[in-house]
C-alpha positions as CSV (number, residue, x, y, z in Angstrom):
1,X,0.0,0.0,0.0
2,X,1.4,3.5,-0.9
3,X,1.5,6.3,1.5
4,X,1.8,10.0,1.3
5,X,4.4,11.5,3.9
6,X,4.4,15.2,5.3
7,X,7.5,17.4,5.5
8,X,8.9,17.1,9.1
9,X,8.3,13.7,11.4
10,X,4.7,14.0,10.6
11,X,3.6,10.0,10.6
12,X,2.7,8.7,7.0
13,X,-1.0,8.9,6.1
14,X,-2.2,5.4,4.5
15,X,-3.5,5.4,1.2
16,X,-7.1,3.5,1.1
17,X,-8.1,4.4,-2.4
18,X,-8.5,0.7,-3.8
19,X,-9.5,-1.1,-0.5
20,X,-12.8,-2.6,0.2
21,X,-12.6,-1.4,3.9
22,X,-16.0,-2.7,4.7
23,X,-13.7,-6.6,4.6
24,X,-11.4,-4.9,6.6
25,X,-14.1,-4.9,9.9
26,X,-15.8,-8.1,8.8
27,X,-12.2,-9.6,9.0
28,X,-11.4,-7.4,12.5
29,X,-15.6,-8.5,13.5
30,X,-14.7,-12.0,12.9
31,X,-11.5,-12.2,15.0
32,X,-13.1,-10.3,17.9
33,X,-15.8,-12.6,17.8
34,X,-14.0,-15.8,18.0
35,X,-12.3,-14.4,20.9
36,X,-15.5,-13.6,22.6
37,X,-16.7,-16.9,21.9
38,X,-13.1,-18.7,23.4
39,X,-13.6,-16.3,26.8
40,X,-17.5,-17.9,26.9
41,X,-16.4,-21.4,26.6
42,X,-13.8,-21.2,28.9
43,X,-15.0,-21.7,32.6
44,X,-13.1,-22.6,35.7
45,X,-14.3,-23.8,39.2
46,X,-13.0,-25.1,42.1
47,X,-14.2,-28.2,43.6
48,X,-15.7,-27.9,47.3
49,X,-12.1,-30.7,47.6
50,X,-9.9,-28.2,46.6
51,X,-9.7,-29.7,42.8
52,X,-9.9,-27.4,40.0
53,X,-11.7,-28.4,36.9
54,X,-11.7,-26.4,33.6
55,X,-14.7,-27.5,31.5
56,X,-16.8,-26.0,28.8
57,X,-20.0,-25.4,30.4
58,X,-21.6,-23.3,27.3
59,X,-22.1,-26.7,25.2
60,X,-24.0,-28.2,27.3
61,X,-26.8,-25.4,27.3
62,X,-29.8,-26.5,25.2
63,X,-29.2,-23.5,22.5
64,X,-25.7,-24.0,22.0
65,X,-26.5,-26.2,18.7
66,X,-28.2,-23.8,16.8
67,X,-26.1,-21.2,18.6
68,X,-23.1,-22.1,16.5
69,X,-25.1,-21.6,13.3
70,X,-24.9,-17.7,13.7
71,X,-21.8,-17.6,16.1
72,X,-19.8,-20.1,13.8
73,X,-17.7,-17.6,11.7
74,X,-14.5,-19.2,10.2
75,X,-16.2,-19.9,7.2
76,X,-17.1,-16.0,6.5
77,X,-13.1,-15.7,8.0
78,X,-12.0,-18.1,4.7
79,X,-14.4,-16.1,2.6
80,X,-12.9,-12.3,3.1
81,X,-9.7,-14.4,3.5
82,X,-10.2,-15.5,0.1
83,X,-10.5,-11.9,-1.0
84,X,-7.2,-11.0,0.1
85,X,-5.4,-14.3,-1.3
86,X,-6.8,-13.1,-4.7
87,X,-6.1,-9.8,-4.7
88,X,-2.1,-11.0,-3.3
89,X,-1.9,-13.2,-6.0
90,X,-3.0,-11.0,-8.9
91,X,-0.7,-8.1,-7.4
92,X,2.5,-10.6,-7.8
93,X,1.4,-11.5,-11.0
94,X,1.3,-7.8,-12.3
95,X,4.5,-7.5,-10.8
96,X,6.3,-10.6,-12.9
97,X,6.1,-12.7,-9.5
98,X,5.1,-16.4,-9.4
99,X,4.3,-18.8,-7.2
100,X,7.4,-19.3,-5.4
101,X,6.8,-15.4,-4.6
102,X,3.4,-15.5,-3.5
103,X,4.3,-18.1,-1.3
104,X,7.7,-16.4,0.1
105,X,5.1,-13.6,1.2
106,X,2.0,-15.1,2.3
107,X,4.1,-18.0,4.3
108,X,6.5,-15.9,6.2
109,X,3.7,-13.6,7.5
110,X,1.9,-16.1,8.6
111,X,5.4,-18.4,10.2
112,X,7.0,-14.9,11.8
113,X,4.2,-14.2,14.5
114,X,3.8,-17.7,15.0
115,X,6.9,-18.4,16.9
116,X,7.0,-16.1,19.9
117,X,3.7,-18.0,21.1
118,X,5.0,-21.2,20.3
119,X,7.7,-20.8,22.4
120,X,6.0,-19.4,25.1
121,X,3.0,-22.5,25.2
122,X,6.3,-24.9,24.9
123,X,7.9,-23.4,28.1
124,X,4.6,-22.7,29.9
125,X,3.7,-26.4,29.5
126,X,6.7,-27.6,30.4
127,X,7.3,-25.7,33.4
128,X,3.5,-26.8,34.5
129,X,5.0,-30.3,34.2
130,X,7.8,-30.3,36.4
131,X,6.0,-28.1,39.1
132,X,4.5,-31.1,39.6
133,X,0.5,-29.6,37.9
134,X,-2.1,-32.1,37.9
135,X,-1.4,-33.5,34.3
136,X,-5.6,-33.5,33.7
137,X,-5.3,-30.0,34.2
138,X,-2.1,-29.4,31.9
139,X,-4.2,-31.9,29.6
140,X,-7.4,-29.0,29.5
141,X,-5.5,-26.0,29.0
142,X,-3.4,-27.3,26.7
143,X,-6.0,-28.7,24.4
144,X,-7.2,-24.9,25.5
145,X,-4.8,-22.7,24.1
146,X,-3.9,-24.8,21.0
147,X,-7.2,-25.0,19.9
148,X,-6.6,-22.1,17.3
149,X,-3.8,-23.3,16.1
150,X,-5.3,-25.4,13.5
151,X,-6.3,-22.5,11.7
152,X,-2.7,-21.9,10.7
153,X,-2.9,-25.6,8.9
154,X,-5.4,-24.7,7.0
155,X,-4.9,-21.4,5.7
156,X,-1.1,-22.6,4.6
157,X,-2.9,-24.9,2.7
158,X,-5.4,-22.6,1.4
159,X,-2.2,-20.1,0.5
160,X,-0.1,-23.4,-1.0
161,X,-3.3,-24.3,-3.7
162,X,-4.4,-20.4,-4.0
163,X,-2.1,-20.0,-7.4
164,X,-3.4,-23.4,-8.8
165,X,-7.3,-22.5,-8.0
166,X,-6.8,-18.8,-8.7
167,X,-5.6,-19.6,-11.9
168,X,-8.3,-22.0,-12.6
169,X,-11.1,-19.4,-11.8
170,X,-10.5,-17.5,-14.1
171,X,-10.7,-19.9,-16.5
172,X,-13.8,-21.5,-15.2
173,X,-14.9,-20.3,-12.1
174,X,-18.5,-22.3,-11.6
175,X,-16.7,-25.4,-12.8
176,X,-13.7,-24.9,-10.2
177,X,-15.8,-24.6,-7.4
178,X,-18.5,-27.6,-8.4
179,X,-15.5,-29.7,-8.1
180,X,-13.9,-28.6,-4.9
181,X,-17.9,-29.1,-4.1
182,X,-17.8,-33.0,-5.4
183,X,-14.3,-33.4,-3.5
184,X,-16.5,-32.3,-0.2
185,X,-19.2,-34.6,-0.7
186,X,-17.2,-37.5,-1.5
187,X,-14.8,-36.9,1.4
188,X,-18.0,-37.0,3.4
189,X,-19.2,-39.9,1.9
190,X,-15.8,-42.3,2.4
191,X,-15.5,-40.9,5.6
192,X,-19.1,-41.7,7.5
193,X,-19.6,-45.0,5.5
194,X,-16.6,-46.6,6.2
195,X,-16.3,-45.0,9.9
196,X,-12.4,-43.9,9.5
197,X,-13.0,-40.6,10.6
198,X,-9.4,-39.9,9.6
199,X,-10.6,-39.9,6.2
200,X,-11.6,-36.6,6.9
201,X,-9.0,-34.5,7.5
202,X,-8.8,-35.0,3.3
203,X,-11.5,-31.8,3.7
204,X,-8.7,-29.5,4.5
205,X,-8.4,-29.8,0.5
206,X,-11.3,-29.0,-0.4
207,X,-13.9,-27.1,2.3
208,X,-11.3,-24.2,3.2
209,X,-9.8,-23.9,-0.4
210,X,-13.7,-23.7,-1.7
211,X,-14.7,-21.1,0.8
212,X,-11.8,-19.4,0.0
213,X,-12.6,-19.5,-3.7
214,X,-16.6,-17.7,-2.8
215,X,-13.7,-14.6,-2.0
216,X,-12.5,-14.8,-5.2
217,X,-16.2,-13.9,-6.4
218,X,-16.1,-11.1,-3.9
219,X,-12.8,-9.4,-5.7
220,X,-14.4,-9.9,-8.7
221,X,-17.2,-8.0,-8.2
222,X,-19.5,-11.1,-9.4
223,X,-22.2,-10.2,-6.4
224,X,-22.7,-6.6,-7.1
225,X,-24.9,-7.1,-9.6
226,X,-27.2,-9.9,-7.6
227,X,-30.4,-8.6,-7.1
228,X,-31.1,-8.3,-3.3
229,X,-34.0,-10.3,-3.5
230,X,-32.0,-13.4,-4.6
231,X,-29.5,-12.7,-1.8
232,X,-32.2,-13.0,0.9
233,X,-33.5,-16.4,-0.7
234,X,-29.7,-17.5,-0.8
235,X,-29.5,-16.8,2.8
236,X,-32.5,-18.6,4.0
237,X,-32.3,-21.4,1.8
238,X,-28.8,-21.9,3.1
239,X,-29.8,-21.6,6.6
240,X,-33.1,-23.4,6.3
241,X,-31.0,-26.4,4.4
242,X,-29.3,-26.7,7.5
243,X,-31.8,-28.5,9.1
244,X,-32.4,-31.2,7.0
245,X,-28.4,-32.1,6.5
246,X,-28.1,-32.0,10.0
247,X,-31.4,-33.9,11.1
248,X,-31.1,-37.0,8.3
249,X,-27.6,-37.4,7.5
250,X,-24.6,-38.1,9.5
251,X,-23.4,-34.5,10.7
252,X,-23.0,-32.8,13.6
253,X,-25.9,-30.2,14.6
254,X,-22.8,-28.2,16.0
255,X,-21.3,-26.1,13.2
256,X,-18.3,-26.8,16.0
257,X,-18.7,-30.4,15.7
258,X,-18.4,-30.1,12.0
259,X,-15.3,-27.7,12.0
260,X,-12.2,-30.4,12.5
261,X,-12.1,-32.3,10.5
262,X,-14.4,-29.7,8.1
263,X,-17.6,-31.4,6.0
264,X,-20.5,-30.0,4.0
265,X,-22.4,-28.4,6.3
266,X,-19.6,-25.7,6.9
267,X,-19.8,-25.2,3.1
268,X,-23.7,-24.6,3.3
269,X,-23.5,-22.0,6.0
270,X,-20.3,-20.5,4.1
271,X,-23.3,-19.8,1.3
272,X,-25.4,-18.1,3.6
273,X,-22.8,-15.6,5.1
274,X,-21.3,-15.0,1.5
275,X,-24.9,-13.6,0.7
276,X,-25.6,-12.2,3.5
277,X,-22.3,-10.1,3.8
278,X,-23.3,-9.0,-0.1
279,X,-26.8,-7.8,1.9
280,X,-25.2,-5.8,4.3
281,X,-22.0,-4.5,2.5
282,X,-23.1,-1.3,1.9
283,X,-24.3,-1.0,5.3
284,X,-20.5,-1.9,6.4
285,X,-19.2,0.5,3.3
286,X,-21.1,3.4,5.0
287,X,-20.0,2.3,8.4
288,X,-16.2,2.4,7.7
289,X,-16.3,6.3,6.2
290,X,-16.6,7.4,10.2
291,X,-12.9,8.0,11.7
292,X,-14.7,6.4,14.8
293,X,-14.7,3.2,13.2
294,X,-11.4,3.2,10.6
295,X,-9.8,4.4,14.3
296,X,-11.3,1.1,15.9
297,X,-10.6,-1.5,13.0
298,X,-7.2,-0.6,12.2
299,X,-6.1,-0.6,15.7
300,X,-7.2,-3.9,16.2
301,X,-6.1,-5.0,12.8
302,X,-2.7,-3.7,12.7
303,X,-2.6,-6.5,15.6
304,X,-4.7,-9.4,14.4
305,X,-2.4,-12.4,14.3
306,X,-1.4,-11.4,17.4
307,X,-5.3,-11.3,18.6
308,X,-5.8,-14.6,17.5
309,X,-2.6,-16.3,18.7
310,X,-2.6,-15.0,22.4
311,X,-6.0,-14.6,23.2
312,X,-6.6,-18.5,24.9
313,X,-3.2,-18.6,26.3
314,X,-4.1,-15.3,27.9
315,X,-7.9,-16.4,29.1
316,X,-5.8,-19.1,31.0
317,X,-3.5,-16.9,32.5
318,X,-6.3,-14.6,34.0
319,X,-8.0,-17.8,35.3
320,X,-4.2,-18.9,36.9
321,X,-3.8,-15.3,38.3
322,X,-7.3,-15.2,39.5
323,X,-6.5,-18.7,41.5
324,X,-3.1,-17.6,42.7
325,X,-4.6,-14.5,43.8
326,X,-7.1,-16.5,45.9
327,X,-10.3,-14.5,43.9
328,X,-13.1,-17.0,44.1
329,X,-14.4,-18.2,41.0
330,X,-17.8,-17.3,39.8
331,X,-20.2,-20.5,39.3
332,X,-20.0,-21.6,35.5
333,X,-23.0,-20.0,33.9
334,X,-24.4,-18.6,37.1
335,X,-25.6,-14.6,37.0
336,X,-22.2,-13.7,38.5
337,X,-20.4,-15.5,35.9
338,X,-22.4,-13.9,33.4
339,X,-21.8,-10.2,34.7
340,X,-18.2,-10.9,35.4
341,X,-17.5,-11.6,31.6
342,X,-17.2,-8.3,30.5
343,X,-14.3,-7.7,33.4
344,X,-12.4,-10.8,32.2
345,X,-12.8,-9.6,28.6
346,X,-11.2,-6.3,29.7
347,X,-8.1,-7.7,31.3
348,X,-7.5,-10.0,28.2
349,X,-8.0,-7.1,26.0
350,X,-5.5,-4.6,28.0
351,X,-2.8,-8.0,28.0
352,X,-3.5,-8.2,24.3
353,X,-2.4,-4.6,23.7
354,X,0.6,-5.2,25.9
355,X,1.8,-7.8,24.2
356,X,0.6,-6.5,20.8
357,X,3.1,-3.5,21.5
358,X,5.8,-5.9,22.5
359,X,5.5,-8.3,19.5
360,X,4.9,-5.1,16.7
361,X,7.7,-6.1,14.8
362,X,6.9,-9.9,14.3
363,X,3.1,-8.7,13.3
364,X,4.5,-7.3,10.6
365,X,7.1,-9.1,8.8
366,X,6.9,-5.9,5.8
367,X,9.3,-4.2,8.7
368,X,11.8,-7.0,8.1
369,X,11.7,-7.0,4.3
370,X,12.2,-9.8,2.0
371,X,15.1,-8.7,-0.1
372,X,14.2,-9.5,-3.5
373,X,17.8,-10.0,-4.9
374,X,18.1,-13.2,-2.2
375,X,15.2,-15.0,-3.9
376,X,15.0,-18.5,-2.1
377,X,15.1,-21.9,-4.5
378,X,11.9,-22.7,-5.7
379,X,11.8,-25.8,-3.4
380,X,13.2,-23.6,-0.6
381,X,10.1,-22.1,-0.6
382,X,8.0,-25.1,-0.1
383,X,10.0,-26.9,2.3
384,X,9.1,-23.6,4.3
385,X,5.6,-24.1,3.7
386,X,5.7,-27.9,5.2
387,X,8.4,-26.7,8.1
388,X,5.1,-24.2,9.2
389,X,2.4,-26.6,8.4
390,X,3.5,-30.0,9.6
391,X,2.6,-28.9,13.8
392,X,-0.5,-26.7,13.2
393,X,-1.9,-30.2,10.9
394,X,-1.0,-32.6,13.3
395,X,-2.7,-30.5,16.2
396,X,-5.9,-31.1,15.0
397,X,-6.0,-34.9,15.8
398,X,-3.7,-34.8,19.1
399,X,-3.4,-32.7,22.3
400,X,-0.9,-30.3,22.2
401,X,2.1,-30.8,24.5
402,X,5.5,-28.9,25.3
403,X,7.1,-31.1,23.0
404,X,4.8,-30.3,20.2
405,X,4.6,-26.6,20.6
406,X,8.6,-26.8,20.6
407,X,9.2,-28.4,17.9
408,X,6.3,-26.2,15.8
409,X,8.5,-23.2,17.1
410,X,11.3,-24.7,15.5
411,X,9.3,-25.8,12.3
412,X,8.1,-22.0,11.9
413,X,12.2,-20.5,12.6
414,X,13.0,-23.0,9.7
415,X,10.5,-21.3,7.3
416,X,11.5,-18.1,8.5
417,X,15.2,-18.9,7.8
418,X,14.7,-20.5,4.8
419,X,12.8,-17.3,3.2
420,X,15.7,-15.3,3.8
421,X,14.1,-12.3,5.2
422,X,16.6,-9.2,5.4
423,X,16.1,-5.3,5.7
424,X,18.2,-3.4,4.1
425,X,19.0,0.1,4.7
426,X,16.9,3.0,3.7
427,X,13.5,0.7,3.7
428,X,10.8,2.4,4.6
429,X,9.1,1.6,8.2
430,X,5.3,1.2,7.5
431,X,3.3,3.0,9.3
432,X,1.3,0.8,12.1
433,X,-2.3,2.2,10.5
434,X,-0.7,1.3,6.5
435,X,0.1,-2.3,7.7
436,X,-3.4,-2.7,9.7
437,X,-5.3,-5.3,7.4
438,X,-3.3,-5.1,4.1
439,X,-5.3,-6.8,1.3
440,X,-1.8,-7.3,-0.5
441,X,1.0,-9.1,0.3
């Protein structure tokens, strides 16, 4: 993104001519939601024996089911994701870039932020273990704060095919997605009539790379010219279908029972909020022309990764400092627990901020740049992509453990290495409001 400086040591003002800003909060609305979400499902009580249990008392409420269906937003996340991927990949083509440079780009800024939490899960775990910590509670806040990680598995994956697909819709773009579509169903099919549930994790292919194909549609512009009418029958076919896929066949009536391994129904309820954010985008268009709301979105984007990666590992430190403290714990789901939310949301937010300012350089890998003259080998490059994905994928089907974080933190310095990132003297320092949710690469 260019800027325009002032004479003096005025700060550089970003230039947003060319963004869609209204993806910018959907992206920013999403993250903030998930973490919203984590801080609910996270509940801590101690036993009238002095034993502390960590459980996740919000899924056992009667609503929770359907609950997911509006609160379940990673498929909207691939979606605007899928925007960005497209508009990255277009901009290195213009450029005379490949794939090997797409990849150097989209890979390191996605391995860089990854390692400071990785290392700090490995040693927190680790020390847990030799203080001698109940290992069923090391057990629940591990599986706790390396919940998100899987995300990082499966956008790699969505960033390793992006070229391939990318290429492929604009050649035929119904086609491409009708067979990512038939890869989905079929997954589904081998996987719930032979009962290796394995078989599923083959979805990573196909559910986040087609969701992330819907953005492509979005940069496009292919849903501008969708009467609003049809949008509103999009969005309530999708939802009512819903009910029927989850009531006769073999899925989950959790849209987080159907998230890891990913099937169909997450496709389905990707439809709906790819119409529905048609619906409301010039509602969000109009929203993002106040300062109040470019102020609040690019503060909290400028730091998103960071968002994401620390949020659970910061919920658990609260509850630990709330225990060491001796501060009783509310009763799970209780009215106390319920008004005490927004407290406990605070204190992870001010945290967040603190360690967003402490980690602003490895948010924003443009500050170290890529020197373009030290181009890595072509299978440099994707030995990079595995050394990041490998710990993230594998996450998915086992509990993480010190030893696992570690050795992810060592996968992700390897990619980092391997892309050769370098600054090199007289580079520009991007402003914290340019980098905030860059569309580019």
């Amino acid at each position: 993104m260019s800027t325009r400086t002032r004479t003096g040591s005025a700060p550089a003002v970003p230039d947003l001519s060319g963004r869609d800003l209204a993806l910018d909060l959907v992206r920013v609305a999403c993250v903030v939601t998930v973490v919203i979400v984590h801080l609910l499902m996270v509940a801590v009580a101690v036993e009238p024996d002095g034993t502390i249990g960590i459980s996740r008392a919000l899924e056992q409420q009667p609503w929770f089911d359907t609950g997911t269906w509006f609160g379940q937003i990673m498929p909207l996340f691939f979606i605007v994701g899928g925007f960005a991927t497209i508009t990255g990949w277009r901009s290195t083509v213009r450029r005379g870039g490949g794939t090997s440079d797409f990849l150097r780009s989209r890979v390191f800024r996605l391995a860089l932020p990854t390692i400071p939490v990785l290392l700090f899960l490995a040693a927190g775990l680790w020390l847990a273990g030799a203080l001698g910590v109940d290992p069923a509670i090391i057990e629940a806040v591990a599986a706790g704060v390396g919940s998100p990680l899987w995300f990082l598995a499966a956008y790699l994956l969505c960033q390793a095919v992006a070229p391939f697909l990318a290429t492929w819709h604009d050649r035929h773009p119904v086609l491409t997605c009708a067979a990512l579509l038939a890869g989905v169903i079929l997954v589904d099919v081998v996987r719930y009539s032979t009962g290796l549930l394995g078989i599923g994790l083959v979805n990573l292919v196909f559910v986040w790379p087609l969701l992330q194909q819907f953005g492509f549609f979005l940069a496009d512009g292919r849903l501008r010219s969708v009467p609003r009418l049809v949008l509103v029958a999009v969005v309530l076919v999708s939802y009512g279908a819903l009910v029927p896929i989850t009531t006769w066949l073999p899925y989950s009536t959790s849209m987080l029972g159907n998230l890891n391994p990913p099937t169909l129904p997450l496709v389905v309820l990707g439809v709906g909020q790819l119409a529905l954010l048609a619906l409301v985008h010039p509602l969000l268009t109009a929203v993002m022309r106040t300062r109040a709301a470019r102020a609040v979105v690019f503060l909290i984007g400028s730091r998103l990764m960071t968002v994401y990666l620390w949020h659970l590992p910061l919920i658990i430190a609260v509850a630990g400092l709330q225990l060491a403290l001796g501060i009783p714990f509310a009763e799970p789901l209780s009215a106390a627990w319920w008004w005490t939310r927004p407290v406990v949301l605070l204190v992870v937010a001010v945290l967040l901020a603190g360690v967003g300012t402490l980690l602003g350089r490895v948010e924003h890998p443009r500050k170290l740049r890529l020197d373009p003259e030290r181009k890595p080998a072509h299978v440099a490059v994707w030995i990079a992509l595995a050394s990041a994905f490998i710990m993230p994928f594998a996450e998915i089907s086992h509990p993480l453990t010190a030893a696992m974080a570690a050795a992810g933190a060592v996968g992700s310095i390897i990619a980092v290495v391997l892309l050769n990132p370098t600054r090199r003297p007289g580079d520009r320092v991007a402003s914290g409001s340019d980098q905030a949710v860059d569309q580019r690469p």
